[in-house]
C-alpha positions as CSV (number, residue, x, y, z in Angstrom):
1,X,-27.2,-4.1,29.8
2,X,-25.4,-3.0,27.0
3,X,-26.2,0.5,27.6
4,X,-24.4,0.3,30.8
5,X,-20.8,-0.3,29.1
6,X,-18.3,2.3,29.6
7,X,-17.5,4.2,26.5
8,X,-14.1,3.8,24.9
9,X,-11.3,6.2,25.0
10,X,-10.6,5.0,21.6
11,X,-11.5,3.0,18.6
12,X,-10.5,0.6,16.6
13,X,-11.1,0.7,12.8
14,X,-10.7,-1.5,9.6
15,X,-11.0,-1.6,6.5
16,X,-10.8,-4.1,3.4
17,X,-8.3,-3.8,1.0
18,X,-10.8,-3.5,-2.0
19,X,-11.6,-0.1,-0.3
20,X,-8.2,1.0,-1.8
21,X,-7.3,3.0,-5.0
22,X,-10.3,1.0,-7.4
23,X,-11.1,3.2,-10.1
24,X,-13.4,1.0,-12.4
25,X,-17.1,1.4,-12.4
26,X,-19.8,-0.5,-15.0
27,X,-20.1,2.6,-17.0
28,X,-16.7,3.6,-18.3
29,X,-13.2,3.3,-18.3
30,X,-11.1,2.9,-15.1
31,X,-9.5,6.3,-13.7
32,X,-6.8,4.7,-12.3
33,X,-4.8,1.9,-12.1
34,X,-5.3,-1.0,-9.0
35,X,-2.5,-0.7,-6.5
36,X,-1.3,-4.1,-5.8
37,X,-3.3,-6.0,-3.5
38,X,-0.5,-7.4,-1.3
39,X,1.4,-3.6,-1.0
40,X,-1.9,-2.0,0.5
41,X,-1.2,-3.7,4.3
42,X,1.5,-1.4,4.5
43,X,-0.8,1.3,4.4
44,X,-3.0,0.8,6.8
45,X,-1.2,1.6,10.3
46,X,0.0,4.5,9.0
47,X,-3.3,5.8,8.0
48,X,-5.0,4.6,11.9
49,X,-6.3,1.5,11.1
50,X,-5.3,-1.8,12.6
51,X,-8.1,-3.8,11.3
52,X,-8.0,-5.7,7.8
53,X,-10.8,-7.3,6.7
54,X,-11.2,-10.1,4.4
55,X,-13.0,-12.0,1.8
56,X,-11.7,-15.6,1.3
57,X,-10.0,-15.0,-1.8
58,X,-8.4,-12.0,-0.6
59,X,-6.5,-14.1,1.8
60,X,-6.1,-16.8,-0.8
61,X,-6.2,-16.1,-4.2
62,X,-7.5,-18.7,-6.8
63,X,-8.7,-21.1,-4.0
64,X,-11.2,-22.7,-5.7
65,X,-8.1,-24.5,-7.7
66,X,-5.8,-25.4,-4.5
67,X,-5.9,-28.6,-2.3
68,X,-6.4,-28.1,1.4
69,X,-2.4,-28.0,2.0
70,X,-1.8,-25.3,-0.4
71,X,-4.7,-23.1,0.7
72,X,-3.7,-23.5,4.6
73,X,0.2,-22.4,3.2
74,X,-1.2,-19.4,2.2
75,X,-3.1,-19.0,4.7
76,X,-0.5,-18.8,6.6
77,X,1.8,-16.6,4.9
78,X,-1.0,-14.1,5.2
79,X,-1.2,-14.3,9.2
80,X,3.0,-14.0,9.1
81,X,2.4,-10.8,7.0
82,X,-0.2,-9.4,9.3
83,X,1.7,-9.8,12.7
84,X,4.7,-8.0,11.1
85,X,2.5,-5.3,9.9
86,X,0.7,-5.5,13.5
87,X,-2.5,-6.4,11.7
88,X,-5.7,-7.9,13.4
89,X,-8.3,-10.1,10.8
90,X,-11.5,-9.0,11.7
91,X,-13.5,-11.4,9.6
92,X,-13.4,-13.4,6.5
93,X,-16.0,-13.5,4.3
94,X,-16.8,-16.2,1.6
95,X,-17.2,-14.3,-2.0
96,X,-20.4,-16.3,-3.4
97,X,-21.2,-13.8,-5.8
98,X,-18.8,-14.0,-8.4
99,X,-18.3,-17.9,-9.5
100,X,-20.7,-19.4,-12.0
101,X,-21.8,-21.6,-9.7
102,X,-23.5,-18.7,-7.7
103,X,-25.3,-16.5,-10.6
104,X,-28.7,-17.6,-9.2
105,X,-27.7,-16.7,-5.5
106,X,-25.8,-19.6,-3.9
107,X,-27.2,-21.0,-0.3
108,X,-30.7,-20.3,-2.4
109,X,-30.1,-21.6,-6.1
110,X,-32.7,-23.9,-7.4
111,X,-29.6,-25.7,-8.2
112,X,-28.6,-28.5,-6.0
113,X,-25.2,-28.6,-7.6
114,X,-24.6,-25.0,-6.8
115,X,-25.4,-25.1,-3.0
116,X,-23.1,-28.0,-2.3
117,X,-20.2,-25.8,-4.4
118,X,-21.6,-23.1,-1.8
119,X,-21.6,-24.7,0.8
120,X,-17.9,-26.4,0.0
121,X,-16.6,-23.1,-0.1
122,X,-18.2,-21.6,3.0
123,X,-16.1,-24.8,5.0
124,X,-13.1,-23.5,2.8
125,X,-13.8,-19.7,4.4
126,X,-14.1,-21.0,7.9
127,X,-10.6,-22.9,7.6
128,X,-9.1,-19.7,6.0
129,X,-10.3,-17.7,8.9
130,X,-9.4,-20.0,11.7
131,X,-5.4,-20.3,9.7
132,X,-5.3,-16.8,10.4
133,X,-6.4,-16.7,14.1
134,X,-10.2,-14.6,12.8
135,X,-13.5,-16.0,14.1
136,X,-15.4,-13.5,12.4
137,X,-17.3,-14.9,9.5
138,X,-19.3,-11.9,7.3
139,X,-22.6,-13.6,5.3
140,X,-23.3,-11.2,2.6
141,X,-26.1,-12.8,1.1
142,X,-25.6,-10.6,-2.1
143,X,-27.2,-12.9,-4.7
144,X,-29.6,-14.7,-2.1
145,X,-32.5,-13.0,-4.2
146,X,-34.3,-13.2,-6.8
147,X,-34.8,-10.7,-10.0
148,X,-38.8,-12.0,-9.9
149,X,-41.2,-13.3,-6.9
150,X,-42.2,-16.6,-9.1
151,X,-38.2,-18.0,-9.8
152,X,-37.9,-19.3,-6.1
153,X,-39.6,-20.8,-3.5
154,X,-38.5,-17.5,-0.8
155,X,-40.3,-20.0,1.9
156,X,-37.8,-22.5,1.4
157,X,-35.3,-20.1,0.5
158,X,-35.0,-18.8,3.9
159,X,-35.1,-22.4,5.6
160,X,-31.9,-23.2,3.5
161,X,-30.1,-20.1,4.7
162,X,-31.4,-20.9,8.6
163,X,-29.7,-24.6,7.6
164,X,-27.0,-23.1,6.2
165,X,-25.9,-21.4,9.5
166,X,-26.7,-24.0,11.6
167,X,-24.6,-26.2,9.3
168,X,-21.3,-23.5,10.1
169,X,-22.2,-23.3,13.8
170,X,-21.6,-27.0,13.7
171,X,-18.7,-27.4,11.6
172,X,-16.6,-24.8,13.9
173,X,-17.7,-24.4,17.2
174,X,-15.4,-20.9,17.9
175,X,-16.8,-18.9,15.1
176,X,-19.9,-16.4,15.0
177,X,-21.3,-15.5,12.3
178,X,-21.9,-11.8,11.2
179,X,-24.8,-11.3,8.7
180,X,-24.5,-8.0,6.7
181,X,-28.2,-7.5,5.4
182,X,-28.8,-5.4,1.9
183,X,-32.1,-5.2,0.4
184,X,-30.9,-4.9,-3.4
185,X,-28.2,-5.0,-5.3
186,X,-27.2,-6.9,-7.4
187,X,-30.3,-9.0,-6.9
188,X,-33.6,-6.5,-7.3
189,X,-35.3,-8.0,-4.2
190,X,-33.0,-9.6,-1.2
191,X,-33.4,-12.2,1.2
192,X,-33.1,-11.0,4.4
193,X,-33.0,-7.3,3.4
194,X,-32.6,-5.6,6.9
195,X,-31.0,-5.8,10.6
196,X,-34.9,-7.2,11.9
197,X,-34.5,-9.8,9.6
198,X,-31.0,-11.3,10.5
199,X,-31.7,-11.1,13.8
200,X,-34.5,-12.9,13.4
201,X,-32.6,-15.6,11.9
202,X,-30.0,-15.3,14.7
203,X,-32.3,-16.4,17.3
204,X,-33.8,-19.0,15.1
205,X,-30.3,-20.8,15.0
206,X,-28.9,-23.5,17.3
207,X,-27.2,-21.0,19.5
208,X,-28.0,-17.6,18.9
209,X,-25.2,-15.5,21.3
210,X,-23.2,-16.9,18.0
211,X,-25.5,-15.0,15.2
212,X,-25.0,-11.7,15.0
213,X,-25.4,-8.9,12.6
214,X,-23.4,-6.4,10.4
215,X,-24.7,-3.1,10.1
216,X,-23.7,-1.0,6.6
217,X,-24.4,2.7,6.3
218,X,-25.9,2.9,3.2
219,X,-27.9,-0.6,2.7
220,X,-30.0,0.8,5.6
221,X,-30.3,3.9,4.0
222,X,-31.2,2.1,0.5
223,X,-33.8,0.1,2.8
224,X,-35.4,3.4,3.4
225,X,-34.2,2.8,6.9
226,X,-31.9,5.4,9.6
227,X,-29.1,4.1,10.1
228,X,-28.6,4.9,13.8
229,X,-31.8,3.3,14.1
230,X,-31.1,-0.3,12.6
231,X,-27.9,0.0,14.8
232,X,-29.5,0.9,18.3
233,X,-32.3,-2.7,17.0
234,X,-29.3,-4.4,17.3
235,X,-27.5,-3.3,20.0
236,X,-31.0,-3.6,22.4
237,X,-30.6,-7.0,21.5
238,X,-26.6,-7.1,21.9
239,X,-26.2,-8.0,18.6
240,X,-23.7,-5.7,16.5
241,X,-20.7,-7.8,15.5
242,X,-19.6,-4.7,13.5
243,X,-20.4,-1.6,11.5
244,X,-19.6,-0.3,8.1
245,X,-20.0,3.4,7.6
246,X,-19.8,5.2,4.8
247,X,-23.1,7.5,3.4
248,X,-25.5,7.1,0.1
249,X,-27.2,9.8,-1.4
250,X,-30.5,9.2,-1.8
251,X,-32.0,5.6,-2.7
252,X,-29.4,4.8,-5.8
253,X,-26.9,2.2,-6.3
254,X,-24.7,1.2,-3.5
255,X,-22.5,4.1,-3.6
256,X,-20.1,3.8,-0.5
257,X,-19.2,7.5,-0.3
258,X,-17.2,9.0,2.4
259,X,-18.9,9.1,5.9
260,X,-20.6,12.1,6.5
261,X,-20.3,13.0,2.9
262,X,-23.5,13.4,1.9
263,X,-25.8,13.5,5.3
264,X,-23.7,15.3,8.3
265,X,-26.4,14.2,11.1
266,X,-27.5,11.3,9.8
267,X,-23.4,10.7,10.7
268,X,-23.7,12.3,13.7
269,X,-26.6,9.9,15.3
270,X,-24.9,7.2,13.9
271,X,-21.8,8.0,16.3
272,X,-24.2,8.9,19.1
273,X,-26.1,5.5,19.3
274,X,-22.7,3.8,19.0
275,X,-21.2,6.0,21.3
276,X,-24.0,6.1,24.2
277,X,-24.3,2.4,23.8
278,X,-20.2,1.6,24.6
279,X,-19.8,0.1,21.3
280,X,-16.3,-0.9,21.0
281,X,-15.5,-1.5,24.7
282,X,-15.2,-4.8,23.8
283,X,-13.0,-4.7,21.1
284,X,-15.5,-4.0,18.0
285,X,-14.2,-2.2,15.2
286,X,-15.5,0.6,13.5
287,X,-14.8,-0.3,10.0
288,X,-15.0,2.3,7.1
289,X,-16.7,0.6,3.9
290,X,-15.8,3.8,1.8
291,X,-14.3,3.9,-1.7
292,X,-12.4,6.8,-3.6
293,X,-14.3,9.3,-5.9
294,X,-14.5,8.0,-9.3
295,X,-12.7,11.2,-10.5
296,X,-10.3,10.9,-8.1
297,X,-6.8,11.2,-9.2
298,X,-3.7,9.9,-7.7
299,X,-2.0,6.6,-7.0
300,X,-2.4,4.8,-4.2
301,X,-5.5,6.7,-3.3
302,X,-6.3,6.7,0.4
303,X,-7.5,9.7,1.8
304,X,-11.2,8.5,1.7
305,X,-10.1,6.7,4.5
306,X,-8.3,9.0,6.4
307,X,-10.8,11.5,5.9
308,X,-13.9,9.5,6.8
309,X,-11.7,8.5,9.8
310,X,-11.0,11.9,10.9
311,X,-14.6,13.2,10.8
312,X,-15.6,9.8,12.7
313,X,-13.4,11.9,15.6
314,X,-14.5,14.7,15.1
315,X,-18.4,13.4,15.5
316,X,-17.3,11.2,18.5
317,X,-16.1,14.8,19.9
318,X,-19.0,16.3,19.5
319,X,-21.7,13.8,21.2
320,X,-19.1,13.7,24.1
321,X,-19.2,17.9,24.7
322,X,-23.6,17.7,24.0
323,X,-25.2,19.4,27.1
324,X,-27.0,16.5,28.4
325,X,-28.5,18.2,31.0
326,X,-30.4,20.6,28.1
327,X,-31.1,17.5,26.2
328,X,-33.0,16.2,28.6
329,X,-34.8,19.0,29.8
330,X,-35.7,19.7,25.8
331,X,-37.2,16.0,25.7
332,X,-39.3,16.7,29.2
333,X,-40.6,19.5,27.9
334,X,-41.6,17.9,24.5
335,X,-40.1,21.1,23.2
336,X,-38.4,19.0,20.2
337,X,-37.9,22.6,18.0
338,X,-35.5,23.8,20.4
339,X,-33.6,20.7,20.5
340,X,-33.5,20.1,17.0
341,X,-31.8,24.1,16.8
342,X,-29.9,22.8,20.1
343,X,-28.4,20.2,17.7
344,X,-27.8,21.8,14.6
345,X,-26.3,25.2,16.3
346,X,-23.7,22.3,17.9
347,X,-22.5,20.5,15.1
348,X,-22.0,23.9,13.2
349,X,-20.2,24.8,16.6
350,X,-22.3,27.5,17.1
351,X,-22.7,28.7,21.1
């Protein structure tokens, strides 16, 4: 049972490089200039993390115009660059939200043109990730959506996504596939909006212990969900490939704030469930899906990671030092009042 695992000592986090020093948003100018996407791997052991995560063009840039030898040339300059930075790829994820081809969602368009470019760049991904030694292959299904109930048949919709995987199970047979379910943005209304749903489609698949699901902070939290919650559904069913935390505030755009920022114990259970459940004994990565204030000055700007990081820690510290004993005499008793003061007094390290 997964609840029987033996908790880490330690964990291992990632982050992707995006997650570094942006400073544009839709409604203004940028507050700071990018830092250079191929000098940000030399930031990350320094700052904790081991972990870089992908999406396919970050790993090869402009793929869409290279022939198979050029993109597995740079593929492989990229794993060169990780081993000397003593880097591990902890997925690759095809970017099917920005090409033409995929402005009507991509595995779902009503266009058959678009879901063979789709699906011809999924195979690309998979080939990407396998050059760089990653099995790990992220489906955000960001545009699989619609704007309007009556523009797609959701019905078939959500058997072309079921094909879709089944199609990647069988072109590699090494890789699993991590869904990362988001119920808007920027489509109004998402297929497969929450953790239920992609594990539903996991066990739907041709071989389900290869399906798994992503679990990020704040989509469950603009889902209207708990966090800690969505990630305890999938771990009961030994299905948490990975997390992202970070923290929303309130049911907004996607805002990817620093964890802990903006709801302490919503944090805190988060950590527990993870914790209790010996998430990472198996070599999971916590991975930290934050981004720098807009306001933020400076240049490169990383303490949103480093911060969000540290407080991970911290939290970790305190579930390990809770008075189990008193928790469960709290539960017994149904006296949930004191063990909600129980819980509060500890985080504010109150005796």
């Amino acid at each position: 049972m997964v609840g029987e695992m033996s908790t880490p000592t330690n964990y291992r986090f990632s982050f992707g490089p995006w997650n570094i020093s942006e400073g544009a948003d839709p409604f203004g100018v940028e507050v700071r200039k990018a830092f250079p996407h191929e000098e940000k791997f030399a930031l990350y052991r320094p700052l904790g993390f081991e972990g870089a995560q992908f999406h396919d063009d970050d790993v090869v840039p402009g793929m869409d115009a290279l022939t198979p030898a050029q993109l597995m040339a740079k593929a492989g300059e990229v794993k060169a660059m990780l081993a000397n930075q003593g880097l591990t790829p902890e997925f690759v994820a095809p970017r099917l939200w920005f090409a033409e081809q995929t402005t009507d969602g991509a595995y779902t368009s009503n266009s058959e043109s678009d879901r063979a470019y789709a699906w011809d760049r999924t195979k690309k991904c998979i080939d990407i990730a396998r050059a760089i030694d990653c099995k790990g292959i992220v489906l955000w299904l960001s545009r699989e959506g619609t704007y309007i109930r009556e523009a797609k048949d959701a019905k078939l919709a959500y058997q072309r996504l079921l094909e879709t995987v089944n199609a990647m199970l069988d072109y590699d047979k090494t890789i699993e596939i991590w869904i990362e379910p988001k119920p808007n943005e920027p489509t109004d209304q998402a297929y497969v909006p929450t953790i239920g749903h992609a594990i539903a489609m996991s066990y739907a698949s041709k071989d389900h212990s290869r399906v798994k699901g992503l679990i990020e902070s704040a989509h469950a939290m603009l889902a209207g969900l708990d966090a800690s919650d969505e990630m305890a559904f999938a771990l009961a069913h030994d299905k948490l490939a990975s997390v992202h935390l970070n923290d929303q505030n309130g049911l907004k755009y996607d805002q990817d704030k620093n964890f802990g920022g903006a709801n302490l114990r919503a944090a805190f259970n988060q950590v527990r469930v993870l914790e209790e459940s010996g998430y990472g004994s198996r070599g999971e990565f916590i991975g930290l899906d934050v981004k720098a204030m807009r306001t933020q000055r400076g240049f490169p700007v990383t303490d949103h990671l480093k911060n969000s990081r540290e407080l991970f820690l911290h939290l970790v510290e305190k579930v390990r030092t809770m008075d189990e004993t008193l928790v469960v005499q709290f539960r017994e008793a149904r006296d949930y009042e004191a063990l909600e003061l129980y819980i509060l007094k500890h985080l504010m390290g109150i005796r």
